[in-house]
PDB file with one MODEL, atoms N, CA, C and O in Angstrom:
MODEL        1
ATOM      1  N   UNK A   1      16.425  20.762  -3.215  1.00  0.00           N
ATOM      2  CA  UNK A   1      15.514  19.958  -2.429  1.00  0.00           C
ATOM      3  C   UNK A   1      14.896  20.846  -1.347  1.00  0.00           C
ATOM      4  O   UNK A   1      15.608  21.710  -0.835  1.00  0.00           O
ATOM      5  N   UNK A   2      13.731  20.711  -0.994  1.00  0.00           N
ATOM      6  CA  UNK A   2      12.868  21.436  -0.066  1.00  0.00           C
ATOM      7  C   UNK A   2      13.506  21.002   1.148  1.00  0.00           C
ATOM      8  O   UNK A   2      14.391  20.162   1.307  1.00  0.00           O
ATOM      9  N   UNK A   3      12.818  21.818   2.078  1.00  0.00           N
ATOM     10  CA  UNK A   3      13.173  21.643   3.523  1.00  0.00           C
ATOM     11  C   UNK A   3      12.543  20.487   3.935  1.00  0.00           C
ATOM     12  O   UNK A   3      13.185  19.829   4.754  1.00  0.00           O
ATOM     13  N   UNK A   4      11.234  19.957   3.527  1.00  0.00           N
ATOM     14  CA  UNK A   4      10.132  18.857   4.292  1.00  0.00           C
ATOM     15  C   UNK A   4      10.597  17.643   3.224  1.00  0.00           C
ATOM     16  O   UNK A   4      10.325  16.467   3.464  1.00  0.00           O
ATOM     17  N   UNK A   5      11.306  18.046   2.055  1.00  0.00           N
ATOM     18  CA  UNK A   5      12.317  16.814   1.361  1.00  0.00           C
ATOM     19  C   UNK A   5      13.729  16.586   2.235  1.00  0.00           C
ATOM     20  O   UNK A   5      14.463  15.642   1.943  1.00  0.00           O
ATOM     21  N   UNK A   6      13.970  17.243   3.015  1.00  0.00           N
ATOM     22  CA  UNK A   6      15.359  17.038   3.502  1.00  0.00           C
ATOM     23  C   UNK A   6      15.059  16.066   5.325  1.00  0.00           C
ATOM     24  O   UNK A   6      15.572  15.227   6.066  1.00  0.00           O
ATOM     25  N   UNK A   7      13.835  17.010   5.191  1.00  0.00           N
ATOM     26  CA  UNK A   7      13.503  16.592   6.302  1.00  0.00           C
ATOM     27  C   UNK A   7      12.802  14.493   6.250  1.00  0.00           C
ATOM     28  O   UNK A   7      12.804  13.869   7.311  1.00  0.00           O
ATOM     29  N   UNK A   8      12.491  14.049   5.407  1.00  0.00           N
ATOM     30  CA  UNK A   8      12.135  13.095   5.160  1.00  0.00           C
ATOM     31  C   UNK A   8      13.091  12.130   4.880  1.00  0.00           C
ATOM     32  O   UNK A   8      12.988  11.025   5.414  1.00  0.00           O
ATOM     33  N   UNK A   9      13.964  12.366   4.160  1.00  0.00           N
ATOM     34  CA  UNK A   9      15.401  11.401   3.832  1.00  0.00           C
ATOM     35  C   UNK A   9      15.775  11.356   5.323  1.00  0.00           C
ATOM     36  O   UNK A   9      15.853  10.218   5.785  1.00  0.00           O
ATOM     37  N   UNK A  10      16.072  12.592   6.343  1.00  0.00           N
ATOM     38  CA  UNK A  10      16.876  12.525   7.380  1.00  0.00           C
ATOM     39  C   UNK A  10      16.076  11.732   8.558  1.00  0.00           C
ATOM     40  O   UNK A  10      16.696  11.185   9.470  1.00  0.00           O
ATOM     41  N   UNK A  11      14.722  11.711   8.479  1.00  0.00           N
ATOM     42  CA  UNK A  11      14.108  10.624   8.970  1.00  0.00           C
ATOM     43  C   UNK A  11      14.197   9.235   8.717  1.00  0.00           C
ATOM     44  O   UNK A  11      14.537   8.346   9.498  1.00  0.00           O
ATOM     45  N   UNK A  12      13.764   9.135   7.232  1.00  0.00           N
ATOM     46  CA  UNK A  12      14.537   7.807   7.082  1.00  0.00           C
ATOM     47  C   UNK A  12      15.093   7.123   7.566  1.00  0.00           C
ATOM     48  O   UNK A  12      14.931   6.015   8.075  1.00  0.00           O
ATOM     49  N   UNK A  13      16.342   8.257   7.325  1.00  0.00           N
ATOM     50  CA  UNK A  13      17.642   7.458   7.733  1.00  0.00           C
ATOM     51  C   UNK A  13      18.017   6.871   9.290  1.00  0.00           C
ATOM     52  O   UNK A  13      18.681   5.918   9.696  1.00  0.00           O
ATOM     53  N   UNK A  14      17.145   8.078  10.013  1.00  0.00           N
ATOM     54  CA  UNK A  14      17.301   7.597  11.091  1.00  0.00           C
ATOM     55  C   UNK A  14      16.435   6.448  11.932  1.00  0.00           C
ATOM     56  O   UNK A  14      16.690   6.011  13.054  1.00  0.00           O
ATOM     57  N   UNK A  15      15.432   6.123  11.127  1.00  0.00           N
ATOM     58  CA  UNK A  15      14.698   4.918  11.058  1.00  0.00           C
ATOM     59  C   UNK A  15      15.311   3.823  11.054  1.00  0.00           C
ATOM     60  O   UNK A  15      15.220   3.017  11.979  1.00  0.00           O
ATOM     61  N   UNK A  16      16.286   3.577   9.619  1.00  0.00           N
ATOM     62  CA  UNK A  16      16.610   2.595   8.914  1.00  0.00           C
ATOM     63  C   UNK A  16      17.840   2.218  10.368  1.00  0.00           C
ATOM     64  O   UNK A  16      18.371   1.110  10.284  1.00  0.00           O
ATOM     65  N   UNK A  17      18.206   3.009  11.483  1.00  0.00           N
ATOM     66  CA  UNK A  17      19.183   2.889  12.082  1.00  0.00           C
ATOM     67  C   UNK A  17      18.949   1.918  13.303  1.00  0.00           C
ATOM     68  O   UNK A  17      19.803   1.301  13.939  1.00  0.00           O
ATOM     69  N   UNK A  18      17.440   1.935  13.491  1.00  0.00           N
ATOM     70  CA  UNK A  18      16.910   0.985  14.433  1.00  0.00           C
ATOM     71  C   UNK A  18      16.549  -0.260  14.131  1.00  0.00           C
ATOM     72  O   UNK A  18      15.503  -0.426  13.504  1.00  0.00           O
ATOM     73  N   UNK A  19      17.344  -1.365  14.519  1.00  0.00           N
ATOM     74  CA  UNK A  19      17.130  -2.607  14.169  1.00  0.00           C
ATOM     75  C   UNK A  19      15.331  -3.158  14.288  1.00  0.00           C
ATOM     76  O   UNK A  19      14.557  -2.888  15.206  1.00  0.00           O
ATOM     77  N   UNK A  20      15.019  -4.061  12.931  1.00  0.00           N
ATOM     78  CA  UNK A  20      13.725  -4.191  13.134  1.00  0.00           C
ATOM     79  C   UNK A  20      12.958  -5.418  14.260  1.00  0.00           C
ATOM     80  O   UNK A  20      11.806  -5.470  14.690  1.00  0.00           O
ATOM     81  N   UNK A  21      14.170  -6.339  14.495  1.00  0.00           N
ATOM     82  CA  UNK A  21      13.661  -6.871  15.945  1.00  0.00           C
ATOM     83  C   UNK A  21      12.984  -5.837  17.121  1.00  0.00           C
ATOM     84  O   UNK A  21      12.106  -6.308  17.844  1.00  0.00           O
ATOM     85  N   UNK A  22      13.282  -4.844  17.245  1.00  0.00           N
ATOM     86  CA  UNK A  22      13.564  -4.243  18.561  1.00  0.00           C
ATOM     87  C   UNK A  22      11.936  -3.388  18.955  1.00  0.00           C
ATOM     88  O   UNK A  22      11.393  -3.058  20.010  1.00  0.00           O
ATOM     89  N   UNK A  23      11.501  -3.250  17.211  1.00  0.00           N
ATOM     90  CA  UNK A  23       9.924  -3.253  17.462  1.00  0.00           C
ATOM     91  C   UNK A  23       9.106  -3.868  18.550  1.00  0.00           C
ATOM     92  O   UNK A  23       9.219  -5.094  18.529  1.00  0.00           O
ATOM     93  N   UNK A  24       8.317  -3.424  19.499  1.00  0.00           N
ATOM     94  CA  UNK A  24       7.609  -4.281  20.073  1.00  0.00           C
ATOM     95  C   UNK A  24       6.571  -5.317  19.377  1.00  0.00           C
ATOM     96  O   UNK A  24       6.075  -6.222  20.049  1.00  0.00           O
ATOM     97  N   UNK A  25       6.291  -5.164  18.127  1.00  0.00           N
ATOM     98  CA  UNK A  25       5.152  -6.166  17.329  1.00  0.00           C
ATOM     99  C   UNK A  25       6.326  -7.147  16.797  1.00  0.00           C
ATOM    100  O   UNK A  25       5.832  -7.746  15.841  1.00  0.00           O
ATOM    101  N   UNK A  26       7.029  -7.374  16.900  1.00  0.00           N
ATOM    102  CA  UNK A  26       8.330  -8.269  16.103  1.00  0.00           C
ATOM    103  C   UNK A  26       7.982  -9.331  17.194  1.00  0.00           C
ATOM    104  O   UNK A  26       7.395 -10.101  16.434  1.00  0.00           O
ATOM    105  N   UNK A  27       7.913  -9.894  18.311  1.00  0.00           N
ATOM    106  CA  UNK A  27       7.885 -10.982  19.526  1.00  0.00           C
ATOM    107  C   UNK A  27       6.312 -11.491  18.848  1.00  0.00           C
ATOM    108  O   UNK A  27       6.199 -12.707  19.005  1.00  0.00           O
ATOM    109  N   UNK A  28       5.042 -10.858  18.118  1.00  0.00           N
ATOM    110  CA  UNK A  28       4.011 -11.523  17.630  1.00  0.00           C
ATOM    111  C   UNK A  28       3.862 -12.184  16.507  1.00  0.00           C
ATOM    112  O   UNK A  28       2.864 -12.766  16.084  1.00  0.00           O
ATOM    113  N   UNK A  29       5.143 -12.039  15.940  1.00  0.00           N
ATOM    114  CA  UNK A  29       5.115 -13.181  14.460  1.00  0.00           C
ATOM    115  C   UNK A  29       5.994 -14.235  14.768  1.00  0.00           C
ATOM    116  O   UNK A  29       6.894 -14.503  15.564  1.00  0.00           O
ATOM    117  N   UNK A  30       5.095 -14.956  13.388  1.00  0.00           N
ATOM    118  CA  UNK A  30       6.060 -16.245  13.645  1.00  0.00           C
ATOM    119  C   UNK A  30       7.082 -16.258  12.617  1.00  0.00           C
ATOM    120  O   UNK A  30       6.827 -15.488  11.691  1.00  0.00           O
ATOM    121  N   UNK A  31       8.438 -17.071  12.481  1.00  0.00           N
ATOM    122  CA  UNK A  31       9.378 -17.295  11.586  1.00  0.00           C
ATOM    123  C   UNK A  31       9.179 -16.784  10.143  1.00  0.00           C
ATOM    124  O   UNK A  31       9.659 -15.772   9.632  1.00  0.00           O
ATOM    125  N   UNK A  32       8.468 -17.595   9.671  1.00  0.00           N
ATOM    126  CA  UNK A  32       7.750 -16.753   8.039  1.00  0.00           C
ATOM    127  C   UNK A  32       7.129 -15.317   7.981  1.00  0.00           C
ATOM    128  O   UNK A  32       7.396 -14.676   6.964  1.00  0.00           O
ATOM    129  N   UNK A  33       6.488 -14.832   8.747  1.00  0.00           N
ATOM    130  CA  UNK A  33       6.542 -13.377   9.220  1.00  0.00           C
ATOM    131  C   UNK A  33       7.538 -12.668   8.878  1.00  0.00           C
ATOM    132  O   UNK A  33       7.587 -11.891   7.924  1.00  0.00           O
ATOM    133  N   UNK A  34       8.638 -12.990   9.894  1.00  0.00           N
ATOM    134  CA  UNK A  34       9.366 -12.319  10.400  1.00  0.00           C
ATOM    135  C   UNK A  34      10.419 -12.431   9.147  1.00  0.00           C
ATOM    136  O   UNK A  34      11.378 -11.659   9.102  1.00  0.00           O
ATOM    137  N   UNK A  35      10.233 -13.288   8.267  1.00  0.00           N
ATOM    138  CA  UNK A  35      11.290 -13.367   7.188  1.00  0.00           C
ATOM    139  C   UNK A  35      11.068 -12.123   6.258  1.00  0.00           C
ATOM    140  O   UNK A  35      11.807 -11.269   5.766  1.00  0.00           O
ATOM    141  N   UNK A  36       9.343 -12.477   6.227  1.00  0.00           N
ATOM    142  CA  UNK A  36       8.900 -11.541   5.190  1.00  0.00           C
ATOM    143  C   UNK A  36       8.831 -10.153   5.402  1.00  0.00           C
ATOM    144  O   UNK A  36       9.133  -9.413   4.465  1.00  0.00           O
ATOM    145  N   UNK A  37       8.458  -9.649   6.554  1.00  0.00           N
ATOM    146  CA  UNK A  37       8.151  -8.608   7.141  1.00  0.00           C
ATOM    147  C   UNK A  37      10.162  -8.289   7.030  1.00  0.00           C
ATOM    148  O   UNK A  37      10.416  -7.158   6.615  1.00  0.00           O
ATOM    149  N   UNK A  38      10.743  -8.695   7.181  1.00  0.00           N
ATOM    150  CA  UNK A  38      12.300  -8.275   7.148  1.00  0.00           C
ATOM    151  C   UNK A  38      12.571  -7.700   5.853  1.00  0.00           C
ATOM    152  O   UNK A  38      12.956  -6.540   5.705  1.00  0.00           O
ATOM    153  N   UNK A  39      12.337  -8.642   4.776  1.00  0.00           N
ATOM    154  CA  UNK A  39      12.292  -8.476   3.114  1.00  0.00           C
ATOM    155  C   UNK A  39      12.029  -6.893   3.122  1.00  0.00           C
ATOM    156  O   UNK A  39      12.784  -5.929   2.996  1.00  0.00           O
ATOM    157  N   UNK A  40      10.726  -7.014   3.312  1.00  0.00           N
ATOM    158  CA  UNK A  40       9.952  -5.771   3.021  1.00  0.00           C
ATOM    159  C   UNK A  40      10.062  -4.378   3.900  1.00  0.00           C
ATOM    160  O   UNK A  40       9.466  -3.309   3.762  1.00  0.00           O
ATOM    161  N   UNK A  41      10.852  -4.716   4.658  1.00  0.00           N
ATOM    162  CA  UNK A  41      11.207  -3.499   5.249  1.00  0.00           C
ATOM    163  C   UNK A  41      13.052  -2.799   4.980  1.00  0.00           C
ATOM    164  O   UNK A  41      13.601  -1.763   5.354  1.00  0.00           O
ATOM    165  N   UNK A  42      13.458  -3.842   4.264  1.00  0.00           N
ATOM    166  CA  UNK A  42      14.878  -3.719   3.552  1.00  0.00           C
ATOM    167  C   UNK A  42      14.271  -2.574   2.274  1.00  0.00           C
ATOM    168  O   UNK A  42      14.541  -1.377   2.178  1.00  0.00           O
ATOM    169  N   UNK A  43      13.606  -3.198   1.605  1.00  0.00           N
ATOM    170  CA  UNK A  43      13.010  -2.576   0.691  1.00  0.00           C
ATOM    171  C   UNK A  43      12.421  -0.866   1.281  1.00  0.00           C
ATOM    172  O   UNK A  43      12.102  -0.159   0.325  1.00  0.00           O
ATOM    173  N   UNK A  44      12.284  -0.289   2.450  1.00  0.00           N
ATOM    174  CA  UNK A  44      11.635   0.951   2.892  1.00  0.00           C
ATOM    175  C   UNK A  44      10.397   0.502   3.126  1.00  0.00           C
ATOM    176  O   UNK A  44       9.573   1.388   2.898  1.00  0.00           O
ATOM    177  N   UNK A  45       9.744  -0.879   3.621  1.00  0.00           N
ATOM    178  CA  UNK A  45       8.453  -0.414   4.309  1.00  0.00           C
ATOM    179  C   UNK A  45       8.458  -0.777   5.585  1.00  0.00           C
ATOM    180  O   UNK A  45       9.348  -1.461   6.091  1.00  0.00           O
ATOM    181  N   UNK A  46       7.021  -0.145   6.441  1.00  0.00           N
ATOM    182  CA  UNK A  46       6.994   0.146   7.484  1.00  0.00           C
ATOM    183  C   UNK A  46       5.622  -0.613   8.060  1.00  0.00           C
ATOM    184  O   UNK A  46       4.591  -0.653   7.389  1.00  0.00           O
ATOM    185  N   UNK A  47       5.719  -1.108   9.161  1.00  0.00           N
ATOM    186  CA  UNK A  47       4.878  -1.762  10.188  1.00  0.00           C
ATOM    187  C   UNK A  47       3.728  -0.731  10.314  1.00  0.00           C
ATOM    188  O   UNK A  47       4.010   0.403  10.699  1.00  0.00           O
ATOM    189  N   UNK A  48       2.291  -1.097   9.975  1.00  0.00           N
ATOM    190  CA  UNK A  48       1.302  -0.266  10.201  1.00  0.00           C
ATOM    191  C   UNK A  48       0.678  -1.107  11.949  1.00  0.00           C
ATOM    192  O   UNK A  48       0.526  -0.662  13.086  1.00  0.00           O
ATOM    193  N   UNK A  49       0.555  -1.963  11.542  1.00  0.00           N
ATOM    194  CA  UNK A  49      -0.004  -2.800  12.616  1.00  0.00           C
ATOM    195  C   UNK A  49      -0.134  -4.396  12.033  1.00  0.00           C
ATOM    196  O   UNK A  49      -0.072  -4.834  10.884  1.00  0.00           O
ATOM    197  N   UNK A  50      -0.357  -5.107  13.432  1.00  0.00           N
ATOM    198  CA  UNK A  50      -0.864  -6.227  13.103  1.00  0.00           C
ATOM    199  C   UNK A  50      -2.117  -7.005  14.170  1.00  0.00           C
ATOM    200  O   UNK A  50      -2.264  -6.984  15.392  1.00  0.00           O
ATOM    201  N   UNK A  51      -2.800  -7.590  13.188  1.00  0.00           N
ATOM    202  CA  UNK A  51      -4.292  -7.962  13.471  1.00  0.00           C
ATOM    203  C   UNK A  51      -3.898  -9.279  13.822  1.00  0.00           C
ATOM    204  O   UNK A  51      -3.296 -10.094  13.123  1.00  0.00           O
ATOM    205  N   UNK A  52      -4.485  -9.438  15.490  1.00  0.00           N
ATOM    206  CA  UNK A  52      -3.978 -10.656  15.742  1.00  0.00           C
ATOM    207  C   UNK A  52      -5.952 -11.633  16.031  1.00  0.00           C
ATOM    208  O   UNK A  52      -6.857 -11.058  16.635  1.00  0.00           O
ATOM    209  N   UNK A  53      -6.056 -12.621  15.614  1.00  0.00           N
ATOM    210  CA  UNK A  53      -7.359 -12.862  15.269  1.00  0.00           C
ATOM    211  C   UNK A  53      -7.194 -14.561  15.774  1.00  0.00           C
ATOM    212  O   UNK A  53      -6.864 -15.484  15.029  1.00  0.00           O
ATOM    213  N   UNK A  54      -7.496 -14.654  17.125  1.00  0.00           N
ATOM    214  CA  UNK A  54      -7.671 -15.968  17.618  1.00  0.00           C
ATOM    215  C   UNK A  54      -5.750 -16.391  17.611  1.00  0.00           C
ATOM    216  O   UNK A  54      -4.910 -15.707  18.195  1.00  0.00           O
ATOM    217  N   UNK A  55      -5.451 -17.646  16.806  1.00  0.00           N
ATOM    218  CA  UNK A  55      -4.028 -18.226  17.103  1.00  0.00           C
ATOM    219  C   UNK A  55      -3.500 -17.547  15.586  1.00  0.00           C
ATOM    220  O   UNK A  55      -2.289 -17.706  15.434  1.00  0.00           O
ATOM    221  N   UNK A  56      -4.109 -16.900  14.564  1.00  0.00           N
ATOM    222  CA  UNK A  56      -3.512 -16.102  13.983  1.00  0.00           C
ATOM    223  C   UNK A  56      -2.979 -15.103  13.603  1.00  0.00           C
ATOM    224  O   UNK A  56      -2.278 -14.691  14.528  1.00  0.00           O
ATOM    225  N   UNK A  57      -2.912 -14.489  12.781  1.00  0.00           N
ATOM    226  CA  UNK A  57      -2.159 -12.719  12.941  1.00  0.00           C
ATOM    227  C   UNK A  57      -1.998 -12.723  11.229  1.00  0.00           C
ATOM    228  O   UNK A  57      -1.766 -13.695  10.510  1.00  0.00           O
ATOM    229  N   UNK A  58      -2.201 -11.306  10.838  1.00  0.00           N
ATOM    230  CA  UNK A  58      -1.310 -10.789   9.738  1.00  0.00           C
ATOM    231  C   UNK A  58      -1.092  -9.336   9.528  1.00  0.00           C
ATOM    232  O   UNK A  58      -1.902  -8.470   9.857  1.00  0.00           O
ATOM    233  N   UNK A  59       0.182  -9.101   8.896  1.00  0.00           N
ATOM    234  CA  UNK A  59       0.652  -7.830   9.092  1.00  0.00           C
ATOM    235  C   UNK A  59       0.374  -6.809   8.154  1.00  0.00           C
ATOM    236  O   UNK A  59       0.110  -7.233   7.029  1.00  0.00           O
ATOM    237  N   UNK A  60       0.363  -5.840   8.269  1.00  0.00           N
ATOM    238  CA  UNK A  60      -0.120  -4.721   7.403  1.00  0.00           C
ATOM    239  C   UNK A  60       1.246  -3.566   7.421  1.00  0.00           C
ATOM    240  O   UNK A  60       1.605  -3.147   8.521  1.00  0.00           O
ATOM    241  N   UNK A  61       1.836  -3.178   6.394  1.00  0.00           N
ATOM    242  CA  UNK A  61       3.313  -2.569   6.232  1.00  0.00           C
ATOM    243  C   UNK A  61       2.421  -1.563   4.933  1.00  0.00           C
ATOM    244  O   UNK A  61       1.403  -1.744   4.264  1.00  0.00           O
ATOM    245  N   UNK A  62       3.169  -0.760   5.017  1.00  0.00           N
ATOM    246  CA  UNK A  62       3.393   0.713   4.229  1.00  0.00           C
ATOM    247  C   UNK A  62       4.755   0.996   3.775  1.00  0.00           C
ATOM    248  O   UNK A  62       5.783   0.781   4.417  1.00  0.00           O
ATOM    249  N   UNK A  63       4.642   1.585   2.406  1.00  0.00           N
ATOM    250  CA  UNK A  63       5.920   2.457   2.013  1.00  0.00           C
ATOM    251  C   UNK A  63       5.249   3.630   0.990  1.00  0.00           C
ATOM    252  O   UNK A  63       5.035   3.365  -0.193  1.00  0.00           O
ATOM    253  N   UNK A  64       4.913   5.081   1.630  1.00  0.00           N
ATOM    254  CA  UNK A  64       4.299   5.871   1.006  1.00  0.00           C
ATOM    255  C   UNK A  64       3.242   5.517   1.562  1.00  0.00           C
ATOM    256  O   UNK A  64       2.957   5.145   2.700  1.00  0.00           O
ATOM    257  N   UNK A  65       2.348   5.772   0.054  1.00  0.00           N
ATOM    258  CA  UNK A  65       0.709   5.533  -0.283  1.00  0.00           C
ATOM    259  C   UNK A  65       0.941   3.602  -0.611  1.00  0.00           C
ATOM    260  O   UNK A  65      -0.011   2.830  -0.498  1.00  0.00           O
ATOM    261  N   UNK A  66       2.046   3.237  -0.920  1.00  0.00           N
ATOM    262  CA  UNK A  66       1.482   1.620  -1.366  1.00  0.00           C
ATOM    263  C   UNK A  66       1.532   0.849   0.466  1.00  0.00           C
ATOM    264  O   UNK A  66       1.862   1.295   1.565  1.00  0.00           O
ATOM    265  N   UNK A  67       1.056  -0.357   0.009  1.00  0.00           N
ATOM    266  CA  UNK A  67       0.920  -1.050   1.305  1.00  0.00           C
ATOM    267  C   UNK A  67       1.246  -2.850   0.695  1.00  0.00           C
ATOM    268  O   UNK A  67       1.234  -3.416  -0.398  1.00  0.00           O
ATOM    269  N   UNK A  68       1.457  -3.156   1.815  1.00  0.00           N
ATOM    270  CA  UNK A  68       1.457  -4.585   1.961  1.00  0.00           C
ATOM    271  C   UNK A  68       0.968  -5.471   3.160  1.00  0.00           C
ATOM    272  O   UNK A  68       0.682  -5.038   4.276  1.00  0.00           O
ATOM    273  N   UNK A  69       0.912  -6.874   2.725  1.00  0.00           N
ATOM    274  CA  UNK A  69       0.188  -7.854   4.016  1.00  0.00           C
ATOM    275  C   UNK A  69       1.145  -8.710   3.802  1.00  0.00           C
ATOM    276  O   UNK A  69       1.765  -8.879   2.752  1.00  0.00           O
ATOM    277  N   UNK A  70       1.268  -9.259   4.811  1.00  0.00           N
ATOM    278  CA  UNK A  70       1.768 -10.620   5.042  1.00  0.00           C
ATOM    279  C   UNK A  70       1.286 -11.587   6.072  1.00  0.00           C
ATOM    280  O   UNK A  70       1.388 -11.254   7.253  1.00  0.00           O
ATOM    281  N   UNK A  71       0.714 -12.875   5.726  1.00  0.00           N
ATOM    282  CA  UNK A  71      -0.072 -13.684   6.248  1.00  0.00           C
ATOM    283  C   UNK A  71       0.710 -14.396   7.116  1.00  0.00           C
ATOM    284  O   UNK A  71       1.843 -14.034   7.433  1.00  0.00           O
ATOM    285  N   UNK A  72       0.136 -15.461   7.550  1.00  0.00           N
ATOM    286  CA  UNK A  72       0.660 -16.747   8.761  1.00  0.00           C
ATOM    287  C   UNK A  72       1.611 -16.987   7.656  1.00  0.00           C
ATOM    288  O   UNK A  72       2.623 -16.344   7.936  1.00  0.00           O
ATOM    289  N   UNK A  73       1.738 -17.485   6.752  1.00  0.00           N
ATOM    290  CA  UNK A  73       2.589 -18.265   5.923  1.00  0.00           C
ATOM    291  C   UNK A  73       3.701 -17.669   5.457  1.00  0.00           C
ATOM    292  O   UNK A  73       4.552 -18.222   4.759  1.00  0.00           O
ATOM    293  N   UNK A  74       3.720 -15.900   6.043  1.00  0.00           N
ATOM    294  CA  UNK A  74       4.730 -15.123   4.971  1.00  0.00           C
ATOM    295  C   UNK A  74       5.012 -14.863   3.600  1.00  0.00           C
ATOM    296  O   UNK A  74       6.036 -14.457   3.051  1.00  0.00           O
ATOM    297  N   UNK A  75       3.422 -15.314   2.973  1.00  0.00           N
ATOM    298  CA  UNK A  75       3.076 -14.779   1.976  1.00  0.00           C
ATOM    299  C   UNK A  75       2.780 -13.642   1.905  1.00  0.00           C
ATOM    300  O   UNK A  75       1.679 -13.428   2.411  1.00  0.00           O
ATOM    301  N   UNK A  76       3.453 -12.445   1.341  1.00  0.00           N
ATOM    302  CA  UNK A  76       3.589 -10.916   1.006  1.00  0.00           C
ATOM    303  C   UNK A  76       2.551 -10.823  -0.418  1.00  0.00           C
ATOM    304  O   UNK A  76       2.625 -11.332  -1.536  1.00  0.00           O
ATOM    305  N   UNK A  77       1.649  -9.983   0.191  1.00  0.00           N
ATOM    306  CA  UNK A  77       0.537  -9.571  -0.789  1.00  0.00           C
ATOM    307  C   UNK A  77       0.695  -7.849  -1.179  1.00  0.00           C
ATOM    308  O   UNK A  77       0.177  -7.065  -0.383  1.00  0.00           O
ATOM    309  N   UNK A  78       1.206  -7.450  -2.053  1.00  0.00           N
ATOM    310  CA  UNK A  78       0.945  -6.261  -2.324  1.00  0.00           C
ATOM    311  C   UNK A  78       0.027  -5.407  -2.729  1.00  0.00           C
ATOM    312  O   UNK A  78       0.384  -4.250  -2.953  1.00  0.00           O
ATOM    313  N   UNK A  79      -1.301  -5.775  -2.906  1.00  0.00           N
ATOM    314  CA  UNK A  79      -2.246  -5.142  -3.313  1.00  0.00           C
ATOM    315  C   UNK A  79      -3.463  -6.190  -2.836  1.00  0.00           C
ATOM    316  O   UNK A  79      -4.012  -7.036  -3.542  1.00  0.00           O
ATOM    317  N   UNK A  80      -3.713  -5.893  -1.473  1.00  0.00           N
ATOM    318  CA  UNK A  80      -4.361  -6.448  -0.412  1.00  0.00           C
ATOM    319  C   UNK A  80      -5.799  -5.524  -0.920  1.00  0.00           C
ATOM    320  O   UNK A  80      -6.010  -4.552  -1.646  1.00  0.00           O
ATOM    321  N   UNK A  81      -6.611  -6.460  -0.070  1.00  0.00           N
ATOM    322  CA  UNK A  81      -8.296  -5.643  -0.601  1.00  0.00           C
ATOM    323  C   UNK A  81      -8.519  -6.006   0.745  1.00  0.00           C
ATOM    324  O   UNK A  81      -8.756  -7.177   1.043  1.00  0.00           O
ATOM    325  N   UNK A  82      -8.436  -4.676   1.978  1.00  0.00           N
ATOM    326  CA  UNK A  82      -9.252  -4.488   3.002  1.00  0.00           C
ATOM    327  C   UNK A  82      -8.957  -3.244   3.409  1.00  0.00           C
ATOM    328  O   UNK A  82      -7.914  -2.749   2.983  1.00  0.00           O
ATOM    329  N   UNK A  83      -9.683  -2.587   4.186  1.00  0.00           N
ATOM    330  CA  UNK A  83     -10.603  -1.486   4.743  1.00  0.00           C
ATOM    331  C   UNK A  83     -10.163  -1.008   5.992  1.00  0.00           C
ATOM    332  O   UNK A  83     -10.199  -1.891   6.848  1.00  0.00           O
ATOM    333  N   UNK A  84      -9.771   0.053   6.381  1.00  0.00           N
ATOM    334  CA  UNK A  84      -9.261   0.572   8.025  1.00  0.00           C
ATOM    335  C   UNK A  84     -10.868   0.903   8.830  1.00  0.00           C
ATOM    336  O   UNK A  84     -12.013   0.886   8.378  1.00  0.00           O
ATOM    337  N   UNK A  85     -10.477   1.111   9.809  1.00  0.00           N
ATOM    338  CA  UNK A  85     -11.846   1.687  10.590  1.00  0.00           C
ATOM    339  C   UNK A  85     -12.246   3.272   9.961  1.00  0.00           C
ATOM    340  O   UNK A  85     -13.355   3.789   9.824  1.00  0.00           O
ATOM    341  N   UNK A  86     -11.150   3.698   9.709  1.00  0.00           N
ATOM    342  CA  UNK A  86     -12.113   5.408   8.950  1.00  0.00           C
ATOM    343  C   UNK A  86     -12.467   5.182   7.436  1.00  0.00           C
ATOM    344  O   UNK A  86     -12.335   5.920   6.459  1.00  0.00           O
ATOM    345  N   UNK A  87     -12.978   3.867   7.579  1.00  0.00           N
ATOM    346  CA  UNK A  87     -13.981   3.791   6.038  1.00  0.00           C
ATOM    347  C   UNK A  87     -13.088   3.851   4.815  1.00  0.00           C
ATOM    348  O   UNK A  87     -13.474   3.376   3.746  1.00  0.00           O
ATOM    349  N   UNK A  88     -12.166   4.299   4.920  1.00  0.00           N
ATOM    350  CA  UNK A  88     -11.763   4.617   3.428  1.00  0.00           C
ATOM    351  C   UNK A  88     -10.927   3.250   3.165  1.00  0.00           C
ATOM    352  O   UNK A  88     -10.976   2.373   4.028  1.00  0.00           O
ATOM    353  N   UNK A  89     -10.072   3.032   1.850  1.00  0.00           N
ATOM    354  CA  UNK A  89     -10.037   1.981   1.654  1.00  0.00           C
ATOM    355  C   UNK A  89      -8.368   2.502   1.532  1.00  0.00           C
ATOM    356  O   UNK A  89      -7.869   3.393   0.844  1.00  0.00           O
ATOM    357  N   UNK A  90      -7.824   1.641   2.406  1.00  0.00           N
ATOM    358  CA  UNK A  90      -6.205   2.131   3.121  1.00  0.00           C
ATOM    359  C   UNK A  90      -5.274   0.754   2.261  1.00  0.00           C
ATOM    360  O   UNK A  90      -4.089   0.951   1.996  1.00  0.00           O
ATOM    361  N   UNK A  91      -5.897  -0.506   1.908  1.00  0.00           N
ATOM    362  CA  UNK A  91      -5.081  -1.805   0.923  1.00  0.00           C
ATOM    363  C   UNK A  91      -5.927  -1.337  -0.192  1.00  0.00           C
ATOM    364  O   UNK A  91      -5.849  -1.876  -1.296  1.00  0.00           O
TER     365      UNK A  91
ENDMDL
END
């Protein structure tokens, strides 16, 4: 295993060591969120941000190159169709 492979597991790991409440974006979801966004981060993904839009919000998570959303309802979309600000197409 490479050095920038060793170096990535050992990140990980030390990721996986910080409880995911303790995020500061974790206090902006609601219950179904927070179920889903839990799921999916058991699984290795990661909080990109979340778009909070009037009394709603939904979250945007990464693992690698794939991505995910999860809406008001905690419906987990894996192959989301939207766009970051540097144009390219990031779901």
């Amino acid at each position: 295993m490479s050095v920038s492979g060793i170096k990535k597991v050992l990140s990980s790991l030390h990721r996986r060591r910080r409880v995911i409440e303790s995020y500061e974006w974790w206090d902006y979801l609601n219950y179904a969120q927070k179920f889903s966004v839990s799921s999916l981060y058991q699984f290795g993904y990661d909080i990109s941000f979340v778009r909070k839009t009037g009394h709603s919000s939904i979250v945007v998570m990464h693992l690698n190159d794939r991505q995910a959303t999860v809406d008001e309802d905690g419906l987990i979309d894996t192959n989301p169709n939207i766009k970051t600000r540097k144009g390219s197409k990031l779901l």
